[in-house]
N, C-alpha and C positions, 0 to 999 in steps of 0.2 A: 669683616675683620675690625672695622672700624667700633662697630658695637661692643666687642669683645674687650677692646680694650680699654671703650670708657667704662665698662663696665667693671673693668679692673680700677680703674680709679677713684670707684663708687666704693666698691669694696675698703679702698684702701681710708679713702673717708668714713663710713662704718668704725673703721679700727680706732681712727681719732675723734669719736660723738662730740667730745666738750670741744673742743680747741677752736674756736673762733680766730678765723684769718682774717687781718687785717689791712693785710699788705693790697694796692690797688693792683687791678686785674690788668696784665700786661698787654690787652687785645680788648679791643670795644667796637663796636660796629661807631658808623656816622655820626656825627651829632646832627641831630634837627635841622633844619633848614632854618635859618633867621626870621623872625616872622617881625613885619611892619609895629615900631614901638608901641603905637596905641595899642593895636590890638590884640598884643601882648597884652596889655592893659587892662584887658577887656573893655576897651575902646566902642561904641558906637557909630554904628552909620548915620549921619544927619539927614542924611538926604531921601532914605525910605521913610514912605510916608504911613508905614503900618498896615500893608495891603494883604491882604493873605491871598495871592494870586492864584496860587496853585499847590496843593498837598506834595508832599515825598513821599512816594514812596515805601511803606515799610518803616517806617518812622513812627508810629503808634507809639506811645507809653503810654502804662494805665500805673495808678498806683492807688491803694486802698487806705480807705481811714476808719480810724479805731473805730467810728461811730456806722461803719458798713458801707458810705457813701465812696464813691472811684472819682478820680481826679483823672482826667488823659491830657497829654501834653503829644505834640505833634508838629513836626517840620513842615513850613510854608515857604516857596519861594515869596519874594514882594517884587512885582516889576518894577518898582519903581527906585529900587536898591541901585549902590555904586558899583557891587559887584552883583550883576544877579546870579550867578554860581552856586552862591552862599545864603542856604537858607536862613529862618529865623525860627524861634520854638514860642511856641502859640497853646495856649491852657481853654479847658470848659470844666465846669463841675457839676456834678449831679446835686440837686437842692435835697434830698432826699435819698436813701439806700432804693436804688433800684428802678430812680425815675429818672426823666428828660434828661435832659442836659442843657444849659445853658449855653450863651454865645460864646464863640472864641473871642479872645483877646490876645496880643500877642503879651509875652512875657518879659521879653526884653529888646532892646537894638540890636545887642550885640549879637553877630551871626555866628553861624555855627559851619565850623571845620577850616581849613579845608584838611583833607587826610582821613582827621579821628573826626565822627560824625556823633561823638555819641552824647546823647543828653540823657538823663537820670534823675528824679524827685522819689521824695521820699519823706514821713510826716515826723516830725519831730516830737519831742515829751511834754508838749505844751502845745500843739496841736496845729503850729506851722508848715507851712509845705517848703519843702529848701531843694532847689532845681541847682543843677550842676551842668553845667555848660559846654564842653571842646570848642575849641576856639582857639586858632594859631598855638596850638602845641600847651594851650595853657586852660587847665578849668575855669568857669568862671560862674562864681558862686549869688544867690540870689533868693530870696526869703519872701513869700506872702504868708505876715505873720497870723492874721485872720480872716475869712471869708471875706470877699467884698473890696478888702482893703487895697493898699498899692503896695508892687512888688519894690524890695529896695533895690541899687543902681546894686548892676551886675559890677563884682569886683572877684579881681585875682584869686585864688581859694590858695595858690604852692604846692598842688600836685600836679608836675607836669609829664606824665609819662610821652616814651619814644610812641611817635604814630602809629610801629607795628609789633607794638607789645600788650595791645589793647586797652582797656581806659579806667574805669571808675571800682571802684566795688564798693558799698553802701553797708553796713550792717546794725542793725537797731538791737542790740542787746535785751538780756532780761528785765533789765532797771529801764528799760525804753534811752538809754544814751546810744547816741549815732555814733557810727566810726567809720573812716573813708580809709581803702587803700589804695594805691597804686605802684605799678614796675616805673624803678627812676630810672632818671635821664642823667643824673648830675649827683657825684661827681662819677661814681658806677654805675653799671647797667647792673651788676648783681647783686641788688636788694629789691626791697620794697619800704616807702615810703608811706607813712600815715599821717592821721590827724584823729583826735577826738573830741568832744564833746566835754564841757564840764561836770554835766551831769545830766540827768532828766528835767530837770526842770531849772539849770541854769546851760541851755543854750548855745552858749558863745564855744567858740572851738579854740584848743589848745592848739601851739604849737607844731610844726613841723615834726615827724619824729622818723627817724633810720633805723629799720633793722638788722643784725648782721648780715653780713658779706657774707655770700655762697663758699664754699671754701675750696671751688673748683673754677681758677681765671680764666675769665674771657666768657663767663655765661651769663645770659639775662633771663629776665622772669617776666610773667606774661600777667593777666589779667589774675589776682588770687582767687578761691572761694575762702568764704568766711564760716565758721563756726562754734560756737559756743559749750565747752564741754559742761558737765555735772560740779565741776570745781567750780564755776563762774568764767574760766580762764578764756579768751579768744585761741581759737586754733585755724590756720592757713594751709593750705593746700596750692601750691601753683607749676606750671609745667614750666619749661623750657620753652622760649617764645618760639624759637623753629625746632624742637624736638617733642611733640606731643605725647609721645609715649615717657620721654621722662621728668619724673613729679620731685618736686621738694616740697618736707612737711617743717612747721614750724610755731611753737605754741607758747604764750605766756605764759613765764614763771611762776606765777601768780596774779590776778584780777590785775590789769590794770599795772602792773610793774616786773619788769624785763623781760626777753624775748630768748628762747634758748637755741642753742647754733640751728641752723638747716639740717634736718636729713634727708637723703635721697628713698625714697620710694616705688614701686612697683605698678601703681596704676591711679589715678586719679580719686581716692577713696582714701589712701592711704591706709590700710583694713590691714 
């Protein structure tokens, strides 16, 4: 019964495509738990001494570069951390497409979760590796701009998705510019939150940016998929963070400028 009648709701959103709701959502789950000021911050442990004691788990990331060579990044407990709980994320890279790999290192101080565990790299239009962190409810962003080099100090990135609406989405366009999304926290749960890139080969990331508001109160949104149509334009797909079967589609106006309302869709495909 319950189904029926969002789905009359759905319906009745269909009937109004354009009309963007602005008004905030009368119902929001929790807010976050407070997380200790630093590490908000993307704060540092002083006191690990950079030990990679023991692997996580399932924690693998590989990530590919232009030039065929894989990068893996991988969660270590350090025993000798303030919390050992809380892992730390640790790099090697192949010197060559398809050979050895080198030693680990770790990547930063700053630990990883508690809650959202999830870490994410990805090469950039100039040939940087840029690792994304979870961390006390907040990403935290960090750049080894060439082989060999030092990573810079992990800082705040401003996307901080709820712990169980899932974490990161990355997407490298055709012009090779990065773009990150995330389900917000603040001041709604029903958007999604971004940032971009300058460009390919100017780096530095714009501004915070909000998409519209769901036009159905009290829903949040989960982790999106990204993709790029034949126009150039980015196009979103994301479910209902505890309704899986139901999707919202959502796609630039045009390259790079404005986002058009949400629609409700049929299956993750949105086909």
């Amino acid at each position: 019964m319950y189904r029926n009648l969002r789905r009359g709701v759905l319906a009745g959103v269909l009937a109004a495509a354009f009309v963007v709701t602005t008004a905030a959502a009368t119902t929001v789950p929790p807010a976050p738990e407070p997380a200790p000021a630093l590490a908000a911050l993307c704060g540092t442990d002083t006191a690990a001494l950079g030990l990679a004691s023991a692997a996580v788990a399932g924690t693998l990331v590989e990530t590919q570069r232009a030039d065929g060579r894989t990068e893996q990044f991988q969660q270590f407990y350090d025993d000798t951390a303030t919390n050992r709980q809380l892992p730390f994320v640790w790099h090697r890279s192949q010197d060559v497409p398809g050979g050895a790999y080198g030693a680990w290192e770790r990547v930063s101080a700053t630990t990883v979760g508690p809650k959202l565990y999830q870490v994410s790299a990805i090469e950039n239009g100039t040939g940087g590796l840029e690792v994304f962190i979870a961390s006390y409810g907040s990403f935290c962003h960090t750049v080894l701009a060439t082989p060999g080099g030092a990573w810079t100090p992990a800082e705040a990135f401003g996307l901080n998705p709820p712990p169980y609406h899932g974490g990161l989405a990355l997407f490298k366009d055709a012009a090779g510019r990065l773009h990150a999304f995330a389900a917000s926290n603040h001041p709604y749960y029903g958007t999604i939150q971004f940032r971009r890139q300058n460009s390919a080969t100017d780096v530095t990331w714009g501004p915070v940016g909000t998409l519209p508001l769901l036009p159905v109160p009290g829903t949040g949104l989960s982790t999106p998929t990204v993709s790029q149509l034949p126009s150039g334009s980015l196009r979103l797909i994301a479910h209902e963070w505890n309704a899986d079967t139901l999707y919202w589609e959502t796609s630039e106006l045009a390259p790079n400028f404005g986002w058009r309302p949400w629609q409700p869709c049929a299956d993750s495909t949105c086909s």
